[in-house]
KEKE-3310 file (N, C-alpha, C; in steps of 0.2 Angstrom, whole numbers, plus 5000, padded with zeros to 4 digits):
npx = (5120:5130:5131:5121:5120:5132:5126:5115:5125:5131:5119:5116:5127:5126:5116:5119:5130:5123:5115:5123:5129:5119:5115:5129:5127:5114:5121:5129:5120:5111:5116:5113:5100:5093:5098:5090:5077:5076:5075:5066:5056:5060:5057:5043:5041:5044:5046:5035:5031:5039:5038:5029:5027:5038:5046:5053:5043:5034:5043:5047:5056:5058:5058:5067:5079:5080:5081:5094:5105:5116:5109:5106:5099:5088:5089:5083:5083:5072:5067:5078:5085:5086:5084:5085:5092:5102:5118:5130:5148:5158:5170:5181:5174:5166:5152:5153:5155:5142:5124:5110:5108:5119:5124:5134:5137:5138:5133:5134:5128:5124:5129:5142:5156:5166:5170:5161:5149:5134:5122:5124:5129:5143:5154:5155:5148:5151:5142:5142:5142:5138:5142:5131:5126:5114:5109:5105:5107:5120:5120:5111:5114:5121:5116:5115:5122:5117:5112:5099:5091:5096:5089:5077:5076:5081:5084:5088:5084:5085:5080:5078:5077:5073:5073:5072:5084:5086:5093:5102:5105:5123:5132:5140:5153:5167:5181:5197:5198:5207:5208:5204:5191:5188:5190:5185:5189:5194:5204:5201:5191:5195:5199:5187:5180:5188:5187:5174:5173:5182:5175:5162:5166:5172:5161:5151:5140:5132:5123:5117:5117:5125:5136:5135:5147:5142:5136:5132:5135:5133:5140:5136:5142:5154:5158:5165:5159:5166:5180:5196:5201:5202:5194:5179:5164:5154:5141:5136:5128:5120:5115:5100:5094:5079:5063)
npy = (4949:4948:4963:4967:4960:4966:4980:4975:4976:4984:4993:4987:4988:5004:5006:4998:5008:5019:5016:5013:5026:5032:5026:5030:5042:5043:5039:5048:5060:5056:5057:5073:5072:5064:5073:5086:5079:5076:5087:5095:5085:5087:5101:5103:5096:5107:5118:5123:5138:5148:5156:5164:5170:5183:5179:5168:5161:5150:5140:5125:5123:5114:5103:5104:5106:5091:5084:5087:5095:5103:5113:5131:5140:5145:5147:5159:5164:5174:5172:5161:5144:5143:5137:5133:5123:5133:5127:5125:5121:5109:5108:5112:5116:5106:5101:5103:5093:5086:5079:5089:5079:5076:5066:5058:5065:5072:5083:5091:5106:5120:5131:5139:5142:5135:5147:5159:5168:5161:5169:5179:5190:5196:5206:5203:5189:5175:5163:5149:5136:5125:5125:5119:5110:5107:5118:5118:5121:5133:5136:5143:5155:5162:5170:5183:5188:5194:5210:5215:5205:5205:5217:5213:5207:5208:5205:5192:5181:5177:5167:5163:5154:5165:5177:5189:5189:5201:5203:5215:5215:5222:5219:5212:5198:5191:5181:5178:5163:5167:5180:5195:5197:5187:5190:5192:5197:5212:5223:5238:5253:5257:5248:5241:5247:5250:5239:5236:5248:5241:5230:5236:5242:5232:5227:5222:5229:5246:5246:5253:5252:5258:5250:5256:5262:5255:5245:5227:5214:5200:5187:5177:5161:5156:5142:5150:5152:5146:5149:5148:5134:5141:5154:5162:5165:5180:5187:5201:5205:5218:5218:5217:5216:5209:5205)
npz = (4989:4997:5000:5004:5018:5024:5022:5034:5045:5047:5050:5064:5072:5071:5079:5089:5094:5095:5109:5118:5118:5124:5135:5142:5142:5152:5163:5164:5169:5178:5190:5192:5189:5198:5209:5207:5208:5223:5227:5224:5228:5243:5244:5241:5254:5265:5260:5251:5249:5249:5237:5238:5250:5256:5270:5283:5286:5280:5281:5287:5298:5308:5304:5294:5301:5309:5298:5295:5303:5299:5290:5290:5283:5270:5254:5240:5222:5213:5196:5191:5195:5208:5224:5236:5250:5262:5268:5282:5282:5292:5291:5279:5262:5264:5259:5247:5238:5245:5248:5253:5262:5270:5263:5250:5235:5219:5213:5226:5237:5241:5251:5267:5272:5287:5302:5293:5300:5304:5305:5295:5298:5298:5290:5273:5269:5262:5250:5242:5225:5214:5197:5187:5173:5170:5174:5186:5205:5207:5194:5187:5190:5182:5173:5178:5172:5161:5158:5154:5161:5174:5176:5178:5188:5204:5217:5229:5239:5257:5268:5287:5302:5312:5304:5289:5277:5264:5249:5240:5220:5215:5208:5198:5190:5183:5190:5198:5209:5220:5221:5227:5228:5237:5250:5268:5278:5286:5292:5292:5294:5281:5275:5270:5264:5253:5249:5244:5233:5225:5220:5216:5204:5195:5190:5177:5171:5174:5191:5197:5209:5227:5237:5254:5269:5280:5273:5275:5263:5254:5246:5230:5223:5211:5197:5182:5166:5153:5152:5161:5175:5187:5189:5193:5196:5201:5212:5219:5233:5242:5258:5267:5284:5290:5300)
capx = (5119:5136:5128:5114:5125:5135:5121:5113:5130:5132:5115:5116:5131:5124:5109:5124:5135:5117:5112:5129:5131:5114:5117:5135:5123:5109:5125:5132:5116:5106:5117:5109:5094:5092:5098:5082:5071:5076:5077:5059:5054:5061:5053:5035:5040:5045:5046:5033:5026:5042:5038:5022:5032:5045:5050:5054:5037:5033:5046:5047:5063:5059:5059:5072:5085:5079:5085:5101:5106:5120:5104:5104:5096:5084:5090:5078:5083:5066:5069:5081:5081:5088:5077:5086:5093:5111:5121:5135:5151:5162:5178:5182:5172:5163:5146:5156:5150:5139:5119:5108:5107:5125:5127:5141:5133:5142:5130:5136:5126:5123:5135:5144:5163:5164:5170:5158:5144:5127:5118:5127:5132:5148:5152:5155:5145:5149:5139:5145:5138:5141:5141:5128:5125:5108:5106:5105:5115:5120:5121:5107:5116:5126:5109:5115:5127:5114:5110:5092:5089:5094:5084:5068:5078:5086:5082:5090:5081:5090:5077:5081:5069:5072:5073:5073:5088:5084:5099:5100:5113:5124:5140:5143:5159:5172:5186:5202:5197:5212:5210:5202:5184:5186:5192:5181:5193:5197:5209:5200:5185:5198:5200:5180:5179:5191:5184:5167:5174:5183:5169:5159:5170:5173:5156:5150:5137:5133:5116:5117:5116:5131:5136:5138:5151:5139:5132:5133:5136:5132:5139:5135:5151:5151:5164:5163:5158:5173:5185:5202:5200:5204:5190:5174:5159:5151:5136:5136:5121:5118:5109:5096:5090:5072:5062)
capy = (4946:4952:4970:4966:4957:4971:4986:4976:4973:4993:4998:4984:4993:5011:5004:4998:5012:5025:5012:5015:5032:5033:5022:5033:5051:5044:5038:5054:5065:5051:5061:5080:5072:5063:5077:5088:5075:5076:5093:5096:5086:5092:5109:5101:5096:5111:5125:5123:5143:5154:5160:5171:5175:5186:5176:5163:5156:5147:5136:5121:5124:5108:5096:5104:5102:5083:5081:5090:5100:5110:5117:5135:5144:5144:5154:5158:5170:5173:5172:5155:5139:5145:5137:5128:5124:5134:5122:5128:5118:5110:5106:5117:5112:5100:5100:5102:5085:5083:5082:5092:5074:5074:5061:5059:5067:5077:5092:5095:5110:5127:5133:5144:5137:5135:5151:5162:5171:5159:5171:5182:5195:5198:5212:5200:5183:5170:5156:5143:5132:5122:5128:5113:5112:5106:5124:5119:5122:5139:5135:5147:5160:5167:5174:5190:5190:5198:5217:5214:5200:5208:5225:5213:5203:5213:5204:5189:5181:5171:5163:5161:5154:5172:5183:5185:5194:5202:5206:5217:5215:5228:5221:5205:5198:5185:5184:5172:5163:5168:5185:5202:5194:5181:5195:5194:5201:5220:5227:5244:5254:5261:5243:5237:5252:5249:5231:5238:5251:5237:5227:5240:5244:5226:5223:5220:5235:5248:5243:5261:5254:5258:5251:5260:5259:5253:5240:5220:5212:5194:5185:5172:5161:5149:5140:5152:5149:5145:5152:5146:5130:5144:5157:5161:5170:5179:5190:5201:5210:5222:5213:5220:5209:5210:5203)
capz = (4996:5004:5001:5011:5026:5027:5026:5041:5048:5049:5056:5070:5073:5072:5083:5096:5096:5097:5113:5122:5118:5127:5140:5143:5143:5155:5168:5165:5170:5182:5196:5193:5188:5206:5215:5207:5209:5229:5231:5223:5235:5249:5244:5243:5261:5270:5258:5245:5249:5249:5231:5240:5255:5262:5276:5281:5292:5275:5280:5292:5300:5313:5299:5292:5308:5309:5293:5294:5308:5297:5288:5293:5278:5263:5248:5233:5219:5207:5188:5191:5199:5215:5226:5240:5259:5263:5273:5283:5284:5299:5287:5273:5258:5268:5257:5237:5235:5248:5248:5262:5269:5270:5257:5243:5231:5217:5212:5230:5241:5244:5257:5268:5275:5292:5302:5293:5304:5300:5304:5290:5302:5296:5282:5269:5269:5252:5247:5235:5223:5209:5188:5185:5166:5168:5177:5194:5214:5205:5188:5185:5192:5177:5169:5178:5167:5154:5161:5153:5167:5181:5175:5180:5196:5207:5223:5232:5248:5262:5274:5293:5309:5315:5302:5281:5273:5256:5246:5233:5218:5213:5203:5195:5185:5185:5195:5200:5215:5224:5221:5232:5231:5243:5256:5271:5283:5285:5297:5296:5289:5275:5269:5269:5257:5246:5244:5241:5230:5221:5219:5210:5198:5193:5187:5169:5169:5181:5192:5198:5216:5228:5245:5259:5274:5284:5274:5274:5256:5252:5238:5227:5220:5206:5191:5178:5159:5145:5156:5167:5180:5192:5189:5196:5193:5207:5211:5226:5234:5246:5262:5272:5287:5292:5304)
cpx = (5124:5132:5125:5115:5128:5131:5117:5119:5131:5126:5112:5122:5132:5119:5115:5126:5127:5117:5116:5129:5125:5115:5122:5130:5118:5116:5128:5127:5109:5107:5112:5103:5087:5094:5092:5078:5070:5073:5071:5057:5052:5058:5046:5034:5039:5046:5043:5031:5031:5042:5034:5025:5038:5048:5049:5046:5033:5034:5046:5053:5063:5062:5066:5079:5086:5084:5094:5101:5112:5116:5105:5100:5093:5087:5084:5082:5078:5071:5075:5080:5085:5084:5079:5088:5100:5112:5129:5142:5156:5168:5175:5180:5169:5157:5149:5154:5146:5131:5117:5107:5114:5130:5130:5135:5135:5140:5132:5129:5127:5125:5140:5150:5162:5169:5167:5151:5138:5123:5120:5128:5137:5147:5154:5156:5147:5148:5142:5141:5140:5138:5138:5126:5117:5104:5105:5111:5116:5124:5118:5108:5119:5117:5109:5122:5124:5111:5102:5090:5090:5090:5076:5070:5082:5088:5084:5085:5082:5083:5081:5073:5067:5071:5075:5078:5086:5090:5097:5106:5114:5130:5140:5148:5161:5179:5192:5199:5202:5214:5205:5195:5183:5190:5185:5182:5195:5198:5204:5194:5188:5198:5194:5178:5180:5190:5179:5169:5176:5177:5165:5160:5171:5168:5154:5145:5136:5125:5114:5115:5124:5131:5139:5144:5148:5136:5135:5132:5138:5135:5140:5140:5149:5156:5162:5161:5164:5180:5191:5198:5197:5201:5183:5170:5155:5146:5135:5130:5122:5113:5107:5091:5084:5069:5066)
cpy = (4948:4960:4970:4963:4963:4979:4984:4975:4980:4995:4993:4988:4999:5009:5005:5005:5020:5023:5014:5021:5035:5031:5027:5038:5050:5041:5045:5061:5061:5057:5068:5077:5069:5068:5081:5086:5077:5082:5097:5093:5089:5099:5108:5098:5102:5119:5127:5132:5150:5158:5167:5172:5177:5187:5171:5158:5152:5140:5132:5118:5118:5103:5097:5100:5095:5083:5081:5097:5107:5114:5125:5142:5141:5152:5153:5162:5169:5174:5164:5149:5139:5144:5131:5129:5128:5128:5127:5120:5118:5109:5111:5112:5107:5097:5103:5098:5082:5086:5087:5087:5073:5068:5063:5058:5073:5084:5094:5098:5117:5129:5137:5141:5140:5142:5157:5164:5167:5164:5178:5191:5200:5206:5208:5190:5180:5165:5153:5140:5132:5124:5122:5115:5110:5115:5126:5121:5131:5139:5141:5154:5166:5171:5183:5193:5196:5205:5215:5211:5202:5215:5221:5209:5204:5209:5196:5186:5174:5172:5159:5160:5161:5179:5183:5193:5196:5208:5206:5219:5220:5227:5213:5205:5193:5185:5177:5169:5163:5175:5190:5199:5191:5183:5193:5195:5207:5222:5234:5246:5258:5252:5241:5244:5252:5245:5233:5241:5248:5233:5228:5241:5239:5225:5225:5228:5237:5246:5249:5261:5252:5256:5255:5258:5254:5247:5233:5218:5203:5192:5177:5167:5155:5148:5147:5151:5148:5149:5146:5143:5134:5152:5156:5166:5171:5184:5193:5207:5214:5219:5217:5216:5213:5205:5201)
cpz = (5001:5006:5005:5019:5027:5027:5033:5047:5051:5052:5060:5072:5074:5079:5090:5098:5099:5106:5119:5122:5125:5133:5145:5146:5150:5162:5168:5168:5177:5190:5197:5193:5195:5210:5214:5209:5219:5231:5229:5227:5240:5248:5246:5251:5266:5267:5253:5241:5250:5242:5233:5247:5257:5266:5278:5285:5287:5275:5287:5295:5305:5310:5296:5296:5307:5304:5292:5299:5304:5291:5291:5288:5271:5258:5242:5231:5214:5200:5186:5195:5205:5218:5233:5247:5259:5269:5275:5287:5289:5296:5282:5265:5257:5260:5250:5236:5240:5248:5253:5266:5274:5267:5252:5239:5224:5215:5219:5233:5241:5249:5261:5272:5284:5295:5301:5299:5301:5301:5298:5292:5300:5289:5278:5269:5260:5253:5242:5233:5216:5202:5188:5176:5165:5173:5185:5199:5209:5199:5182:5186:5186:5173:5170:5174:5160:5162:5160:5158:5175:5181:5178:5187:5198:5214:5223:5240:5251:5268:5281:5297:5310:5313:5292:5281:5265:5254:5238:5227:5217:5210:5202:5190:5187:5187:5196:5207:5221:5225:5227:5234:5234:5248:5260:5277:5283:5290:5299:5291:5283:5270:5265:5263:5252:5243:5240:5233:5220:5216:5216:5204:5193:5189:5180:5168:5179:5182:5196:5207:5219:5236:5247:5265:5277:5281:5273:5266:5258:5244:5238:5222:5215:5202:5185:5171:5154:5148:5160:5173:5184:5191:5192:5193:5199:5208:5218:5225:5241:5252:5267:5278:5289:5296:5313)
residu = (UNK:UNK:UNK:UNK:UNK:UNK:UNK:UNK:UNK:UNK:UNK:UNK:UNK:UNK:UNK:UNK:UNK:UNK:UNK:UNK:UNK:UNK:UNK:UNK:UNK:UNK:UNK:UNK:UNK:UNK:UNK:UNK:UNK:UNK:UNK:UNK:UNK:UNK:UNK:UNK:UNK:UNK:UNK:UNK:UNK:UNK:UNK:UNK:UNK:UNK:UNK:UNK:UNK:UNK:UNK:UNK:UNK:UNK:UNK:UNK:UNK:UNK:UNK:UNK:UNK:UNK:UNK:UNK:UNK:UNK:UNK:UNK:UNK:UNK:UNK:UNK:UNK:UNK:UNK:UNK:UNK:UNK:UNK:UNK:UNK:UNK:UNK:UNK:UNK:UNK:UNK:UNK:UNK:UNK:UNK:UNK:UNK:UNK:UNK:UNK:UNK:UNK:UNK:UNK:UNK:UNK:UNK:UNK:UNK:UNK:UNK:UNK:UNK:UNK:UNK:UNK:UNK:UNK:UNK:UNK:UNK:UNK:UNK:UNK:UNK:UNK:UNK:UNK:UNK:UNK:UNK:UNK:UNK:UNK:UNK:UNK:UNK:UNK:UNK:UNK:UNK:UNK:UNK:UNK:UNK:UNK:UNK:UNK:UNK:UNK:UNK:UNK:UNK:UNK:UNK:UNK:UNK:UNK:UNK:UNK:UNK:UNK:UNK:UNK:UNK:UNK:UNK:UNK:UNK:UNK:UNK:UNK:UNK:UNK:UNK:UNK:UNK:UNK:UNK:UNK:UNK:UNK:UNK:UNK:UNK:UNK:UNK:UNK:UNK:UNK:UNK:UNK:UNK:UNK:UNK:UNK:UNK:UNK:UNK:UNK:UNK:UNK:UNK:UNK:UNK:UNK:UNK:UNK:UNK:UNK:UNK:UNK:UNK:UNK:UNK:UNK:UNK:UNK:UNK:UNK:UNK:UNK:UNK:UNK:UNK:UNK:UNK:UNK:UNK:UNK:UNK:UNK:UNK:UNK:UNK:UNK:UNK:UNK:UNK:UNK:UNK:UNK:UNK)
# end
């Protein structure tokens, strides 16, 4: 009889401790899982048609504003789940925990610090966004980590009212974020070289394309995987505006 009190004594007590554990896992994922849910949404409102075109008139840049004036772009990258608004901030790190609505939100946003050129003018533009473990914000990004994966997605595409950038990669790695990659200041056209230069060199394989003086570079910035607090992982591309 004790036997049998104490077999059901343990698995009420498995039952509990599973119930909690459970309980613990869906508090710990409610957040990523509500900010997808939004941001699928949001895509079905205003950007459901950017998979079939190459600019941005897919997109309904009125509603977007409404919702959020510090909207200034749609990024996709195909083969991941890149698929969302860039926000650009008026504080430093404004949108790290904040939605597109501008709600505290921890998956954070897609975003470019305040400063930078929105319209990505400058010779080097970065965008940020959060290592998500369920893949999302640019979680999905290390994927070009495998050479095989960028050999079939080479292409980037930033959506503007006026005009689509389509950036093309050509060096990815990981890096300290306090080091040369988060230059995007140069005194002269001997520095803007050496960055480029650098920047090529650094990368995991060659992708056999090389920038030029003259061209603009976008990059992509994010936590890196099994790595140092104080690393990053980044993906830069060669940008071509159009329209």
């Amino acid at each position: 009889m004790r036997q049998k009190k104490k077999r059901a004594w343990l698995s009420d007590l498995c039952l509990l401790m599973a119930v909690i554990c459970l309980v613990l896992a869906a508090r710990e994922y409610y957040p990523y899982m509500k900010n997808d849910i939004e941001l699928r949404k949001l895509r079905e409102k205003v950007a459901e048609n950017t998979e079939e075109e190459e600019d941005g008139e897919a997109i309904d840049w009125d509603r977007l504003k409404k919702i959020n004036p510090d909207i200034i772009a749609w990024i996709r990258v195909p083969g991941t789940k890149i698929d969302y608004p860039v926000l650009q901030c008026s504080e430093w790190n404004e949108y790290l925990h904040k939605n597109y609505k501008g709600e505290e939100s921890y998956p954070g946003s897609i975003f470019i610090q305040p400063g930078c050129p929105a319209d990505f003018s400058g010779s080097h533009s970065i965008l940020y966004g959060h290592n998500m473990r369920n893949q999302s914000m640019f979680g999905s990004l290390h994927r070009f980590e495998k050479e095989a994966f960028y050999r079939k997605h080479k292409k980037v595409y930033l959506y503007q009212p006026d005009q689509t950038i389509i950036g093309t990669v050509y060096s990815t790695y990981d890096c300290r974020d306090t080091g040369r990659t988060y230059e995007t200041a140069f005194d002269s056209g001997e520095e803007w070289e050496d960055w480029l230069l650098m920047s090529r060199e650094n990368s995991y394989y060659d992708t056999e394309k090389v920038p030029e003086k003259e061209d603009r570079v976008v990059t992509l910035s994010t936590c890196s995987n099994g790595r140092s607090r104080d690393s990053r992982y980044v993906v830069h591309c060669i940008a071509v505006k159009e329209g």
